[in-house]
C-alpha positions as CSV (number, residue, x, y, z in Angstrom):
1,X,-5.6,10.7,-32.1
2,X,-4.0,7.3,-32.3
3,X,-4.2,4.4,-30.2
4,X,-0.9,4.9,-28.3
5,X,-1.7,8.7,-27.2
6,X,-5.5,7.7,-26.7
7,X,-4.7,4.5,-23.9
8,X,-2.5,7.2,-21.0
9,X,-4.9,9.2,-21.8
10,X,-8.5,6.9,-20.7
11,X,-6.2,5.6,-17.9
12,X,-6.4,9.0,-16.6
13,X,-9.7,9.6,-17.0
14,X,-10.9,6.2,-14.8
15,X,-8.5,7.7,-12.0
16,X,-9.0,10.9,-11.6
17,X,-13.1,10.0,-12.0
18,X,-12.9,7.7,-9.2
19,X,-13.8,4.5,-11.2
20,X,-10.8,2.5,-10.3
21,X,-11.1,2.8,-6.4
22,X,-12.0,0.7,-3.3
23,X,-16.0,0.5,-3.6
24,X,-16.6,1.8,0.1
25,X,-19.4,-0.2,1.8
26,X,-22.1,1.3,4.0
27,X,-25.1,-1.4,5.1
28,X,-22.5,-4.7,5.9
29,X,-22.9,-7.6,8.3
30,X,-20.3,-9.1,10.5
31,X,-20.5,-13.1,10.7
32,X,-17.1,-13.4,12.7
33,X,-17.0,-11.9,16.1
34,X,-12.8,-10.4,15.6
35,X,-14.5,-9.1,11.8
36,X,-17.0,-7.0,13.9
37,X,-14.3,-5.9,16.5
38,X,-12.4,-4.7,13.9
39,X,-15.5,-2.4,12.4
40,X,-15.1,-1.0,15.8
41,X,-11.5,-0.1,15.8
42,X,-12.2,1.0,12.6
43,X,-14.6,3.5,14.1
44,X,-16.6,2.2,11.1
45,X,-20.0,0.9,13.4
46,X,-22.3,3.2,12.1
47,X,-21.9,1.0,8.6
48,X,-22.5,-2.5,10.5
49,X,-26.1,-3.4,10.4
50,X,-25.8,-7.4,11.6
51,X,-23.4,-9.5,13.8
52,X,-23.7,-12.7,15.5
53,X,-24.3,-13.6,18.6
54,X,-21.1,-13.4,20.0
55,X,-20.2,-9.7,19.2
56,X,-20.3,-8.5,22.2
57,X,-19.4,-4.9,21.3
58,X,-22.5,-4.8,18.3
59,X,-25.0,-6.4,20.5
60,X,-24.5,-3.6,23.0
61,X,-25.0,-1.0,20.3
62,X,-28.5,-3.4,19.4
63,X,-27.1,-4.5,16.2
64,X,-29.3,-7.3,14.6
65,X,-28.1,-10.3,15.6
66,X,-28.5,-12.5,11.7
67,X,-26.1,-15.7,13.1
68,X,-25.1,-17.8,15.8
69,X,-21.2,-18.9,15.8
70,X,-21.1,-20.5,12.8
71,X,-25.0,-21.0,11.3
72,X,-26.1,-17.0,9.7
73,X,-29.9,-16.6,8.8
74,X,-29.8,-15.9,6.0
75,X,-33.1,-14.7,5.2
76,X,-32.7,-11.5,8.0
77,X,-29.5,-11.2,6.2
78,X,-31.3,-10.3,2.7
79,X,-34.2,-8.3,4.5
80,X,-31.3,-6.1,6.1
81,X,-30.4,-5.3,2.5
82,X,-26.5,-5.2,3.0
83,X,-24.0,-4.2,0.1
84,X,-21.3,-6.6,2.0
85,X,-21.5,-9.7,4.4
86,X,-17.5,-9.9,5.9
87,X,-17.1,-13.6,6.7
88,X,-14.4,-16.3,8.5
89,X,-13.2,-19.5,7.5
90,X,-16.2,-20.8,10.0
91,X,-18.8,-19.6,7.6
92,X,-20.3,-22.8,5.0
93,X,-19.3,-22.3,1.3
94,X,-23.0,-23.3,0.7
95,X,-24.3,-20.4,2.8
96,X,-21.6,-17.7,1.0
97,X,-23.0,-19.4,-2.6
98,X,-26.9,-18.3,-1.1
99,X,-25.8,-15.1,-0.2
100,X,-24.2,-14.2,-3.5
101,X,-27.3,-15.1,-5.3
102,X,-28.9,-12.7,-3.5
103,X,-26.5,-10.3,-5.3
104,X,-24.5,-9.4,-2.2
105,X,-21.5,-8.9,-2.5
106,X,-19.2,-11.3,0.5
107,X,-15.8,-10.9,1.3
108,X,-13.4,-13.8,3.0
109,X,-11.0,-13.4,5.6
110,X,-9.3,-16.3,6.5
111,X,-7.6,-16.9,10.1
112,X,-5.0,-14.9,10.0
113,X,-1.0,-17.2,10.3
114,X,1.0,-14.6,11.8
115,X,0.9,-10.4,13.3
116,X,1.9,-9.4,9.7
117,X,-0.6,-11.0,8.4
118,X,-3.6,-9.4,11.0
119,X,-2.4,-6.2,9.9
120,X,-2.5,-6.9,6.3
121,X,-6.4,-7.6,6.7
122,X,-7.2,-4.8,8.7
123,X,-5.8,-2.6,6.5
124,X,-7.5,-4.4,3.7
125,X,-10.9,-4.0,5.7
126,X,-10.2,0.0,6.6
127,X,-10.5,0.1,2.5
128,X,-13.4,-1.7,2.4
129,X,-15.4,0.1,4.6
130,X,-13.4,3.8,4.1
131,X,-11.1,4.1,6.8
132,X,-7.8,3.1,4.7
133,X,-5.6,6.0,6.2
134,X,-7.0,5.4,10.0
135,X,-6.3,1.5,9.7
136,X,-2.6,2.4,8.6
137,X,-2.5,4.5,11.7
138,X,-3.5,1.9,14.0
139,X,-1.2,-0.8,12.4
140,X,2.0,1.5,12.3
141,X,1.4,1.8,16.0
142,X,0.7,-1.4,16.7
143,X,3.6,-2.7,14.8
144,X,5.7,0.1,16.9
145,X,4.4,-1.3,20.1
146,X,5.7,-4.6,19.2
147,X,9.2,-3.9,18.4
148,X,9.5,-1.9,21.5
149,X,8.6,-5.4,23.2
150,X,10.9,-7.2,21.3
151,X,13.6,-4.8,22.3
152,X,12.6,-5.0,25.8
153,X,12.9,-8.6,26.5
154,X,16.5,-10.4,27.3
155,X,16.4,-13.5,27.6
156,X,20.1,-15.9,29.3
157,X,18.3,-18.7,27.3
158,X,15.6,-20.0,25.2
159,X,12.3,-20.4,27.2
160,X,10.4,-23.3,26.3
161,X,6.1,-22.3,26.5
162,X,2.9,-23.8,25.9
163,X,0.2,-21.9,25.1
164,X,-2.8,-23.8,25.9
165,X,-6.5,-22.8,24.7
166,X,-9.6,-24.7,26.2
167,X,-9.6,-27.7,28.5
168,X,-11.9,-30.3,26.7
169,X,-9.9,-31.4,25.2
170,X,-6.6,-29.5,26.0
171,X,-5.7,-28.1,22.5
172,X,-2.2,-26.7,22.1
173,X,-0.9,-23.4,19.9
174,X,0.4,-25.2,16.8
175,X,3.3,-23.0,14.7
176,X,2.1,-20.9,11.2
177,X,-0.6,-19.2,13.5
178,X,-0.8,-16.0,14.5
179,X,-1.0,-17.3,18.3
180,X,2.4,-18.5,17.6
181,X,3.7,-15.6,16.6
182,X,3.2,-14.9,20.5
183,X,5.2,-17.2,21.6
184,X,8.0,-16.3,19.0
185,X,7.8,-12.5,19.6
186,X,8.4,-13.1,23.5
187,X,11.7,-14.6,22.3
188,X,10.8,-18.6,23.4
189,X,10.2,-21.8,21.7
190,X,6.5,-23.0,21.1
191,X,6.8,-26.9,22.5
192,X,4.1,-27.6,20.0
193,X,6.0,-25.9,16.8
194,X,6.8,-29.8,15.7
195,X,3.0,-30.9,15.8
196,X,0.9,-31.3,12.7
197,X,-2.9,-31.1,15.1
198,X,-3.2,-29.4,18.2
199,X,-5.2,-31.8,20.5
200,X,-2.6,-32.8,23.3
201,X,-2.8,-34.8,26.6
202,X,-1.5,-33.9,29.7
203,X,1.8,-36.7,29.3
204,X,2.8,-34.5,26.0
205,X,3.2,-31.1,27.9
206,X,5.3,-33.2,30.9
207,X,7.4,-34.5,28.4
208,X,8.2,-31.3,26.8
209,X,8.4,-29.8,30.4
210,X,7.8,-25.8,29.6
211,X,9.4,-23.1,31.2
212,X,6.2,-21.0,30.9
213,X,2.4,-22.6,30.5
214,X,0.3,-19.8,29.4
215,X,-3.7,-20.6,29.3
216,X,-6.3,-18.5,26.9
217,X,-9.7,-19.3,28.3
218,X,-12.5,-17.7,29.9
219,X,-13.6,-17.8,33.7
220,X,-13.5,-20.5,36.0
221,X,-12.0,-23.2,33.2
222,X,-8.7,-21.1,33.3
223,X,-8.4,-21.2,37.0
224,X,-9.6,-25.0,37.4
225,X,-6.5,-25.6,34.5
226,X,-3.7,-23.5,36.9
227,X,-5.3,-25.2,39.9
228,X,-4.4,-28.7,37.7
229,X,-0.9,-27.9,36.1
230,X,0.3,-26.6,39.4
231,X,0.1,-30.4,41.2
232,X,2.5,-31.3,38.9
233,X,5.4,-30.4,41.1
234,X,8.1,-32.1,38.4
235,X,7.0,-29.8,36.0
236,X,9.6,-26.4,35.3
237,X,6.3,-24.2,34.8
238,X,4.5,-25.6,38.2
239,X,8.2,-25.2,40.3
240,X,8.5,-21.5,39.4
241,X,5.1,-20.0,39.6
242,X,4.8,-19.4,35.9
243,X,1.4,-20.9,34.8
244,X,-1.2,-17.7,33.4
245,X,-4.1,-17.2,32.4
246,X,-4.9,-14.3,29.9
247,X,-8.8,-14.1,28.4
248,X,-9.4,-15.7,25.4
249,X,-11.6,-12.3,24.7
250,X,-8.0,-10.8,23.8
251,X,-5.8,-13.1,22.7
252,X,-7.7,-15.7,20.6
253,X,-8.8,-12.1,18.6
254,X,-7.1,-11.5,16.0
255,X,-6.4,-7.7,15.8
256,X,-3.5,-5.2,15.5
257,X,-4.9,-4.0,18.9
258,X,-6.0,-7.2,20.7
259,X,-2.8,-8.5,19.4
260,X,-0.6,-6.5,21.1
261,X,-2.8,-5.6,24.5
262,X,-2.0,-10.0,24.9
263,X,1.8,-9.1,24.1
264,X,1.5,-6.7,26.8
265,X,0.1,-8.8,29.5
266,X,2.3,-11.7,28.4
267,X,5.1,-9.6,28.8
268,X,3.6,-8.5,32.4
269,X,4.0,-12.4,33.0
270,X,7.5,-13.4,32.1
271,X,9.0,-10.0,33.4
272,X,7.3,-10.7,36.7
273,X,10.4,-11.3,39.9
């Protein structure tokens, strides 16, 4: 048989055998907090064996907990004997070099910049860990959900918003995130699109005077913040009663499901009479 007729013919053979697929992982840790809450959407938690300490949803299940927010252990990592570690942008290139000497095998998922972009990963992920088809499900829906919101919407003119997350310092939603895509999906114009860092004073945000002030952080911050932008009585935002909070639990997670569960509730906000 001759080369030409013999090449279709091996291709063939590493398909149908299985040798070209998605390796499917089954012993992996989570150092990244939205990596671990997608494993759960995923319905793939019986394959996580390690989080960190801020994965709320593993810890419950008594996952080991191998890292803190940033710092993993590595040696609980090796004694848990995983075939993948799933890491941010947070974890240290040194660490990721130590791991891979070890023979394990790490994958890198950067922040996401946009909704496209989150559902690209997850779908990515859902072949990683064997749940391709489910993952295409949830993104198809989610992407549904979003266009139904878009549609919903209608706007007389262009809202200006700030989306604030934290309070010290104040750090402001910058544009090529996929927190931006928030603001841009609602149909209004991020104040901060023009900045090139995100720490901001309170003089910026009354310069740019927003329509809508919208404030991801968790308990008693967010309210002190309202309580704060709301003595500013010049300010469009403070005047009408539109300064929210939403938790930071949903909308500083990027998901296909987290994502649109804070396009929900920030559609609550600006539909509200």
């Amino acid at each position: 048989m001759n080369k030409k007729r013999l090449l279709p013919l091996l291709l063939l053979l590493i398909l149908s055998t299985g040798l070209y697929a998605q390796k499917h992982y089954k012993r992996i840790v989570s150092l990244a907090p939205s990596l671990t809450e997608s494993i759960y959407y995923l319905e793939a938690q019986s394959q996580l064996i390690g989080c960190t300490s801020y994965c709320s949803s593993a810890k419950a299940d008594n996952k080991e907990i191998v890292a803190s927010a940033v710092k993993p252990n590595i040696e609980k990592i090796v004694k848990l004997k995983p075939d993948l570690v799933l890491v941010s942008g947070l974890t240290a290139p040194e660490d990721i070099a130590t791991l891979k000497k070890f023979g394990i095998a790490v994958e890198m998922f950067q922040t996401p910049k946009s909704f496209d972009e989150i559902c690209s990963q997850f779908v990515a992920m859902g072949a990683m860990v064997g749940k391709e088809q489910h993952a295409q499900k949830i993104v198809k829906e989610n992407k549904e959900k979003v266009e139904k919101i878009k549609k919903q919407l209608k706007w007389n003119f262009t809202p200006k918003m700030f989306f604030q997350i934290g309070a010290d310092p104040i750090f402001a939603v910058l544009a090529n995130t996929f927190m931006d895509d928030y603001i841009t999906l609602l149909g209004g114009k991020n104040i901060a699109s023009s900045l090139k860092q995100g720490t901001v004073g309170r003089e910026f945000v009354m310069t740019q005077n927003p329509d809508y002030i919208f404030i991801a952080t968790m308990g008693i911050v967010g309210e002190d913040e309202k309580i704060i932008w709301s003595k500013y009585s010049n300010l469009s935002a403070a005047k009408n009663n539109r300064i929210f909070i939403i938790p930071s639990e949903i909308a500083c997670q990027p998901t296909p499901i987290t994502f649109v569960k804070t396009m929900e509730e920030l559609v609550k906000f600006v539909t509200r009479k």
